[in-house]
py3Dmol code that shows the C-alpha trace and the ligand (Angstrom):
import py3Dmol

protein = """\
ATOM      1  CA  UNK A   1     157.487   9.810 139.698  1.00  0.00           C
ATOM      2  CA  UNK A   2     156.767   6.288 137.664  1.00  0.00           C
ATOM      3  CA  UNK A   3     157.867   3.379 139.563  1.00  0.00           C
ATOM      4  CA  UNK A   4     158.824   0.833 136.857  1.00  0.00           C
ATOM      5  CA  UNK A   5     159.008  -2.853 137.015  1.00  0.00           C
ATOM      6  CA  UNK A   6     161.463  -4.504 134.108  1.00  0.00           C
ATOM      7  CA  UNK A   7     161.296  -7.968 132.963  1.00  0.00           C
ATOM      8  CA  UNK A   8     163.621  -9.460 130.607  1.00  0.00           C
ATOM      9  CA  UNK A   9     165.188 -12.478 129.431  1.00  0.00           C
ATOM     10  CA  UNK A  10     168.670 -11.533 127.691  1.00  0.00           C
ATOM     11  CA  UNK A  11     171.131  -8.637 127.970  1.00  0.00           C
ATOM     12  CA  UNK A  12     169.534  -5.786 128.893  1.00  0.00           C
ATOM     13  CA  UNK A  13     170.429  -3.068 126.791  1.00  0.00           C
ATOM     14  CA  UNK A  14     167.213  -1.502 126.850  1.00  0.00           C
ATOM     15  CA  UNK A  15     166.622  -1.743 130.503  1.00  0.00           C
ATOM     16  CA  UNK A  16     170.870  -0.033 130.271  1.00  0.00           C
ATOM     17  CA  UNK A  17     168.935   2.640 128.130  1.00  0.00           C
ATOM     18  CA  UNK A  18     165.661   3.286 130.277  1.00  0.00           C
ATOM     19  CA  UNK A  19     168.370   3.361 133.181  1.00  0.00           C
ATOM     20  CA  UNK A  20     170.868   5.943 131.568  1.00  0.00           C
ATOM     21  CA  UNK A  21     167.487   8.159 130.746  1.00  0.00           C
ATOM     22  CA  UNK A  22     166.904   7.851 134.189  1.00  0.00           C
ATOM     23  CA  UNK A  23     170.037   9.238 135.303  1.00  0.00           C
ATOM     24  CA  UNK A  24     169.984  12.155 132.773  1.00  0.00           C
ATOM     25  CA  UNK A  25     166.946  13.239 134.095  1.00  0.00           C
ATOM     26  CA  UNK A  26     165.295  12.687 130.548  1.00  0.00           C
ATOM     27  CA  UNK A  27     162.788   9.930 132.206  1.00  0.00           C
ATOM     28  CA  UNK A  28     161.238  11.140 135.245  1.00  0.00           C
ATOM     29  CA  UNK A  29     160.407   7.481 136.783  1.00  0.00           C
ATOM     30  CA  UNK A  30     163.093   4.838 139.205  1.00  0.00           C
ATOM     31  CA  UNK A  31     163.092   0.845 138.419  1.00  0.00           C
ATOM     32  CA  UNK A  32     161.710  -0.715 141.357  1.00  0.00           C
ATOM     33  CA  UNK A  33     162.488  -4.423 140.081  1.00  0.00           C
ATOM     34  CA  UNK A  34     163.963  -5.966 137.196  1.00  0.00           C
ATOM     35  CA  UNK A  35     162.677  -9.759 137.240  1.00  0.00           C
ATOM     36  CA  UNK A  36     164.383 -12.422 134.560  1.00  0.00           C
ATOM     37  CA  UNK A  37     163.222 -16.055 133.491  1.00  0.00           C
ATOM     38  CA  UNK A  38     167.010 -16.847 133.348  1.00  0.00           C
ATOM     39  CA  UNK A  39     169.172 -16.804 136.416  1.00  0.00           C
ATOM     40  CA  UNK A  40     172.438 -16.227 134.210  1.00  0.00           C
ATOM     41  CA  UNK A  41     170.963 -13.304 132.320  1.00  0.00           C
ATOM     42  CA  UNK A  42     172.903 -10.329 131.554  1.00  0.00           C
ATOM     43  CA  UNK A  43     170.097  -7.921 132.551  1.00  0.00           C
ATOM     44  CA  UNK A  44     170.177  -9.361 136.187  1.00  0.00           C
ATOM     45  CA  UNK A  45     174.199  -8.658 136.280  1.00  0.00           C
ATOM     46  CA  UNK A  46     173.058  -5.257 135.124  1.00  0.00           C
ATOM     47  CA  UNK A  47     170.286  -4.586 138.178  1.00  0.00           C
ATOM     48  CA  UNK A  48     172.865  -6.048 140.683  1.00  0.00           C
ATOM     49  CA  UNK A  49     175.903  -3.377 138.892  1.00  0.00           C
ATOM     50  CA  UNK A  50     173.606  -0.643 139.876  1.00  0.00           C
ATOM     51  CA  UNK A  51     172.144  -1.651 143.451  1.00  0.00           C
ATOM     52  CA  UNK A  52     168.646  -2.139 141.699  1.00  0.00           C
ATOM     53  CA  UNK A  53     166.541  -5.019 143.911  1.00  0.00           C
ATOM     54  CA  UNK A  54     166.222  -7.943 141.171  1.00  0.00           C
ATOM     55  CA  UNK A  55     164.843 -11.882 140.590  1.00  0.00           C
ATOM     56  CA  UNK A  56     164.422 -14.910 139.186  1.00  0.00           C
ATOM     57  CA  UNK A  57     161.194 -15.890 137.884  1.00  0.00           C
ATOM     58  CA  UNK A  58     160.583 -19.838 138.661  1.00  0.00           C
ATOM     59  CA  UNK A  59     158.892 -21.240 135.375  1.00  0.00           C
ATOM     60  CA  UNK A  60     158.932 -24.314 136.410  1.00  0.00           C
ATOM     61  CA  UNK A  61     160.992 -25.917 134.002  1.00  0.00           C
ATOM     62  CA  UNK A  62     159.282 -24.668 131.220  1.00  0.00           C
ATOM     63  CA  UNK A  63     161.505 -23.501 128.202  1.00  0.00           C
ATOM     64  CA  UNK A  64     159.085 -20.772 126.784  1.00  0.00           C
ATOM     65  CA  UNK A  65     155.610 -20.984 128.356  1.00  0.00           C
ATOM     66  CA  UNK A  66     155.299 -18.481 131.111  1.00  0.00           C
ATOM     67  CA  UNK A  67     153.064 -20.786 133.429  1.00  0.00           C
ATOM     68  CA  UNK A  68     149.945 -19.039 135.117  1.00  0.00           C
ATOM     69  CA  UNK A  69     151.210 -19.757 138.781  1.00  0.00           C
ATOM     70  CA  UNK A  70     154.300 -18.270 137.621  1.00  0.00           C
ATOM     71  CA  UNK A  71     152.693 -14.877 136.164  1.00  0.00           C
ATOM     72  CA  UNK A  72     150.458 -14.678 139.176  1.00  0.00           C
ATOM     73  CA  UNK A  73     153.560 -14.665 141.655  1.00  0.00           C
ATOM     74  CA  UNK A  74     155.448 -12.306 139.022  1.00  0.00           C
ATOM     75  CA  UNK A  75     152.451 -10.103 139.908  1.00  0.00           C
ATOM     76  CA  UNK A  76     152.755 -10.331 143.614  1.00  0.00           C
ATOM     77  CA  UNK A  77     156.414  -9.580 143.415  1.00  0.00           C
ATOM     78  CA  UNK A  78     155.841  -6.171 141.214  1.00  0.00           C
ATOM     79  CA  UNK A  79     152.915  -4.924 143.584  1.00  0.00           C
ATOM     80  CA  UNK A  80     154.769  -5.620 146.717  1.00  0.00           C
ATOM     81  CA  UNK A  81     157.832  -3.716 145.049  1.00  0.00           C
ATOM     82  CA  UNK A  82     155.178  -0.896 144.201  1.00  0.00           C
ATOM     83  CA  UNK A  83     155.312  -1.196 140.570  1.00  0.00           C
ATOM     84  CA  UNK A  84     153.260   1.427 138.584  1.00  0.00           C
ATOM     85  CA  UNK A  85     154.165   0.355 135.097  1.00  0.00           C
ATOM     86  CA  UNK A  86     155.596  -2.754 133.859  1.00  0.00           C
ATOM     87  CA  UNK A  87     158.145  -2.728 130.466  1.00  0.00           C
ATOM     88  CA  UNK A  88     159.156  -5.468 128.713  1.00  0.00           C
ATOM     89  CA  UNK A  89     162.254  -5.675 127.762  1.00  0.00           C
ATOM     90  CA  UNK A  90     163.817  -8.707 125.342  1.00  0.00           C
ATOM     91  CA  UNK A  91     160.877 -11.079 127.598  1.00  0.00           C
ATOM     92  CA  UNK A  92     160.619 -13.643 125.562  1.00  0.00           C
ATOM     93  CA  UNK A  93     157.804 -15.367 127.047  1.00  0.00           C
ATOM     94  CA  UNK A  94     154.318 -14.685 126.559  1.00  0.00           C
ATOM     95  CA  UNK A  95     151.899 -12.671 129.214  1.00  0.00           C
ATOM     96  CA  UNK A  96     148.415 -13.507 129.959  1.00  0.00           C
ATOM     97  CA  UNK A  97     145.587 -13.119 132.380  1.00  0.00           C
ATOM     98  CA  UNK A  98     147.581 -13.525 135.477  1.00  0.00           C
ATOM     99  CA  UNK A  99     149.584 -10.454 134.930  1.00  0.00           C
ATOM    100  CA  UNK A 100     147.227  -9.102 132.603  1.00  0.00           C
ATOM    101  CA  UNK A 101     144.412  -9.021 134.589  1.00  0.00           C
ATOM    102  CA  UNK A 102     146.951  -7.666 137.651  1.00  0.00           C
ATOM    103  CA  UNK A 103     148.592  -4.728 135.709  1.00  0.00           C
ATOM    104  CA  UNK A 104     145.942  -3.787 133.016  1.00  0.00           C
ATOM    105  CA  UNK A 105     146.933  -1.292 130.378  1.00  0.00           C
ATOM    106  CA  UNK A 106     150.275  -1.005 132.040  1.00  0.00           C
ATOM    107  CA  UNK A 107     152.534  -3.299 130.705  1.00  0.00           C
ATOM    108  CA  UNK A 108     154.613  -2.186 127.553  1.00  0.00           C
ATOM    109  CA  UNK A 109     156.917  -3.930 125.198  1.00  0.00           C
ATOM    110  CA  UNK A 110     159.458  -2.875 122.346  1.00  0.00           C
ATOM    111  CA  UNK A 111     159.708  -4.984 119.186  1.00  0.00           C
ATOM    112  CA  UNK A 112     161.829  -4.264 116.656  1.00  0.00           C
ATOM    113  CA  UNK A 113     159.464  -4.027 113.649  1.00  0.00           C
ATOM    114  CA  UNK A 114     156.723  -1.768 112.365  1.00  0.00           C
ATOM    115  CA  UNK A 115     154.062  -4.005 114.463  1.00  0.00           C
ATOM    116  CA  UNK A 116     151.984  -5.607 112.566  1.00  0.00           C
ATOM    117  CA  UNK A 117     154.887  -6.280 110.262  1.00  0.00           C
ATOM    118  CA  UNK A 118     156.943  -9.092 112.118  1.00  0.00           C
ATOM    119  CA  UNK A 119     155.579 -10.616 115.235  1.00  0.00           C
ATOM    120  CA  UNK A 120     157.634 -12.813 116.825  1.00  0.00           C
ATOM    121  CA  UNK A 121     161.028 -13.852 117.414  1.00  0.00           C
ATOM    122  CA  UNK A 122     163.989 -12.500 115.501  1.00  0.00           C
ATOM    123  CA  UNK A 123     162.466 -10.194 113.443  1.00  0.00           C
ATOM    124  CA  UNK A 124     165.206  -8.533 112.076  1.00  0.00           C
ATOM    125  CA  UNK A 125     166.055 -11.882 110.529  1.00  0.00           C
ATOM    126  CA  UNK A 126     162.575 -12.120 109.184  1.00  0.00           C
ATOM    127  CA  UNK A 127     162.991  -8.707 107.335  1.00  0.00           C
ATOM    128  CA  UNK A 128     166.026  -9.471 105.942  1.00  0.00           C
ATOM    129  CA  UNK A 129     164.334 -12.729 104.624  1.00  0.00           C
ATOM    130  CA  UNK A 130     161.488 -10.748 103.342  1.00  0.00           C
ATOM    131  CA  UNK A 131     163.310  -8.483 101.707  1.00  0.00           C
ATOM    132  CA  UNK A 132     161.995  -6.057 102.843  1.00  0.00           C
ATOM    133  CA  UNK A 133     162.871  -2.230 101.782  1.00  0.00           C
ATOM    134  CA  UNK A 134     162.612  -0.803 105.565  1.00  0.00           C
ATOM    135  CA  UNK A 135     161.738  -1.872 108.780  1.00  0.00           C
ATOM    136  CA  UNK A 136     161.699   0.072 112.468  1.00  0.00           C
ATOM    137  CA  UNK A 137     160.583  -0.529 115.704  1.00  0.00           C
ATOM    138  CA  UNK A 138     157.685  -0.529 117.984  1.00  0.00           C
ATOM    139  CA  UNK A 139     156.614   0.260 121.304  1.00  0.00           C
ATOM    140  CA  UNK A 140     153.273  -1.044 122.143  1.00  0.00           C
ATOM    141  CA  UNK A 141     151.100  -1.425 125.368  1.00  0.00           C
ATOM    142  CA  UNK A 142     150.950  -5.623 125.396  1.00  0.00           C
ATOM    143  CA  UNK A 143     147.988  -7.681 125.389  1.00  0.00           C
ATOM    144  CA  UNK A 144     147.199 -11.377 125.020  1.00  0.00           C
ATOM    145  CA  UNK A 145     148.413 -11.350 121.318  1.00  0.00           C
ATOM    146  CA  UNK A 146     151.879 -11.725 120.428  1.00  0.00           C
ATOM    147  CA  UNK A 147     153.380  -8.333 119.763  1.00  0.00           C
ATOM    148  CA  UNK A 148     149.877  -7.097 119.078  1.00  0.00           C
ATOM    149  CA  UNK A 149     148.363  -4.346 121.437  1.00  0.00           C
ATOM    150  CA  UNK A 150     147.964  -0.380 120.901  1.00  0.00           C
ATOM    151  CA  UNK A 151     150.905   0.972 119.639  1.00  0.00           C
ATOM    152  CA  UNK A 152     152.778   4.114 121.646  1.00  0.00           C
ATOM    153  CA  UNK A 153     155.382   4.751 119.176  1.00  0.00           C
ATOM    154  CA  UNK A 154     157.089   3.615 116.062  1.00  0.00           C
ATOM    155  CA  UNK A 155     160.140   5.044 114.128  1.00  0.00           C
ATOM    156  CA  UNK A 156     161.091   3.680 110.732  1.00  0.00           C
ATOM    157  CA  UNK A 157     164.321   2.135 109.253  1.00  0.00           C
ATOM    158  CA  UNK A 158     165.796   1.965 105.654  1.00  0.00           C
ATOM    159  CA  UNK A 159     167.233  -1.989 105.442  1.00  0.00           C
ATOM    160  CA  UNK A 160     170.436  -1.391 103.053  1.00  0.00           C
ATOM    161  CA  UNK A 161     171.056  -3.021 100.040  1.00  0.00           C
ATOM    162  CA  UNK A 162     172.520  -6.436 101.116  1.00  0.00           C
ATOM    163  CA  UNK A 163     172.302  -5.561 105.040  1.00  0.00           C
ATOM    164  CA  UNK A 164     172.820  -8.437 106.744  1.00  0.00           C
ATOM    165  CA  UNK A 165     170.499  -9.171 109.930  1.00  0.00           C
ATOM    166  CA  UNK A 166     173.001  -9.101 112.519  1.00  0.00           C
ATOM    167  CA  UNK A 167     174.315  -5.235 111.216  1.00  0.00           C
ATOM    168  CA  UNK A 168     170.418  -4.540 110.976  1.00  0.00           C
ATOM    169  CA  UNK A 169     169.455  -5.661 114.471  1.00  0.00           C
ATOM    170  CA  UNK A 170     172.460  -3.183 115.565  1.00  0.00           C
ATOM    171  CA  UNK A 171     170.665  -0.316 113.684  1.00  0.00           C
ATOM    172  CA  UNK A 172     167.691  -0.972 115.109  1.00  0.00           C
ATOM    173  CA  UNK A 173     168.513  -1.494 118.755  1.00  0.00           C
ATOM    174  CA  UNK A 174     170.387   2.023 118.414  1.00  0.00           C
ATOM    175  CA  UNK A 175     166.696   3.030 117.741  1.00  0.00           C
ATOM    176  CA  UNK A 176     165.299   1.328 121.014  1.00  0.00           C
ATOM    177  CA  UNK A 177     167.538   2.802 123.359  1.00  0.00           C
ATOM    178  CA  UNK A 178     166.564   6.022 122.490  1.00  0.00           C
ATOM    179  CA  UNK A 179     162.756   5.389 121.874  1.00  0.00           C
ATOM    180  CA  UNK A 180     162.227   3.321 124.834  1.00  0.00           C
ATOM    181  CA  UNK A 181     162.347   6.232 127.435  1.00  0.00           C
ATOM    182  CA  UNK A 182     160.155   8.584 125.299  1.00  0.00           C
ATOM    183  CA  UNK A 183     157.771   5.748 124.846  1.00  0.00           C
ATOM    184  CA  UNK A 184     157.344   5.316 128.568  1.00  0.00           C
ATOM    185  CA  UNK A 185     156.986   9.043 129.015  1.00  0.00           C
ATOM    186  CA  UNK A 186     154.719   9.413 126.676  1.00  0.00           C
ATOM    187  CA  UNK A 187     152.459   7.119 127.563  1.00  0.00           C
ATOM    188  CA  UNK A 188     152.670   7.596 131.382  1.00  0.00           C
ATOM    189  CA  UNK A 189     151.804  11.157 130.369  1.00  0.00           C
ATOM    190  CA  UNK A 190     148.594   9.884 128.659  1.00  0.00           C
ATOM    191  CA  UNK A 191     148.021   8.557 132.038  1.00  0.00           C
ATOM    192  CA  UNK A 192     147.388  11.199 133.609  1.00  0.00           C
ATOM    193  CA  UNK A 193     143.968  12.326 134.746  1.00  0.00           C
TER     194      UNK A 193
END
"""
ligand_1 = """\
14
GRF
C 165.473 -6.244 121.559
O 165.816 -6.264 120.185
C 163.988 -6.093 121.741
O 163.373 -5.293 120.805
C 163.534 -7.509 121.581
O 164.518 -8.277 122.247
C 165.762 -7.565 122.221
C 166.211 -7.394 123.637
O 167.468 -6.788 123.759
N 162.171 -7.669 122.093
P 168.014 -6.329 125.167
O 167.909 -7.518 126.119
O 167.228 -5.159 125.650
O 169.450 -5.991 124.917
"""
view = py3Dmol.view(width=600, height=400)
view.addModel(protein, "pdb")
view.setStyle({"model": 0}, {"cartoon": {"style": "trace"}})
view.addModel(ligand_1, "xyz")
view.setStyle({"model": 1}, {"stick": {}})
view.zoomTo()
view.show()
């Protein structure tokens, strides 16, 4: 069974969805930790709601860089809780070395674009501004790059004539919650010797 390790800065659907999959049976794995950069985030109301061991990360004051002291002791705290693979989920800082170099090849992240299209934040927004015909979402094994990295598995999405972002970013994040799990099994499948 795949011991996962969550990290994530807003509300936590997608850890919800990795959860529910969980509890189906569809995703053979348990969530070890779920760690957030912001003590009032929804996801960490979410861990606590369902008895799963959680934290703050201390970034020392920084608004968006994810410090190296701070990665290396976000490290610490996933090996100690036995973490196999890592998944990003709505982290909106970026990872290097520290927990890089401590997890490699197993950390994964969902954006909601076809990756390359879209880096970044908001990107619904950005194909909306683009006007762009369709858009989807990504799941993607994370390096140093921002939302660059081999992908695992994309699905596409038609943007409708005058869609507005917000009603677009719903679309899509029905597509997370149910790509999410497969992603992770998937790739933890790949895994295997
Ligand atoms: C999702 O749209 C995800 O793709 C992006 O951030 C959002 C997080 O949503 N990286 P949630 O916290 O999982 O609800």
């Amino acid at each position: 069974m795949l011991t996962l390790g969550i990290l994530g800065s807003g509300s936590g659907s997608n850890m919800q969805a990795i959860l529910d999959a969980i509890t189906t049976g569809a995703l053979d794995a348990k969530i070890a930790i779920v760690l957030s950069d912001h003590p009032d985030a929804l996801i960490l109301k979410r861990a606590a709601n369902h008895g799963i061991p959680y934290a703050v990360m201390d970034c020392e004051g920084h608004k968006s860089k994810f410090p190296d002291s701070a990665q290396a002791r976000t490290a610490e705290i996933l090996k100690s809780a036995g973490v196999d693979l890592v998944c990003l989920a709505g982290f909106m800082r970026l990872v290097k070395a520290p927990l890089l170099d401590a997890f490699p090849l197993r950390i994964l992240n969902i954006h909601p674009s076809l990756l390359p299209a879209f880096p970044g934040v908001a990107a619904w927004e950005q194909a909306v501004a683009a006007k762009a015909k369709e858009t989807g979402v990504t799941v993607h094994v994370v390096d140093s790059g921002m939302d660059t990295g081999p992908l695992i598995l994309q699905e596409k999405l038609e943007i409708l004539p005058d869609e507005t972002a917000d009603a677009l970013h719903k679309r899509l994040q029905v597509i997370e919650h149910r790509i999410y799990p497969m992603a992770i099994t998937r790739y933890a499948n790949s895994l295997k010797p």
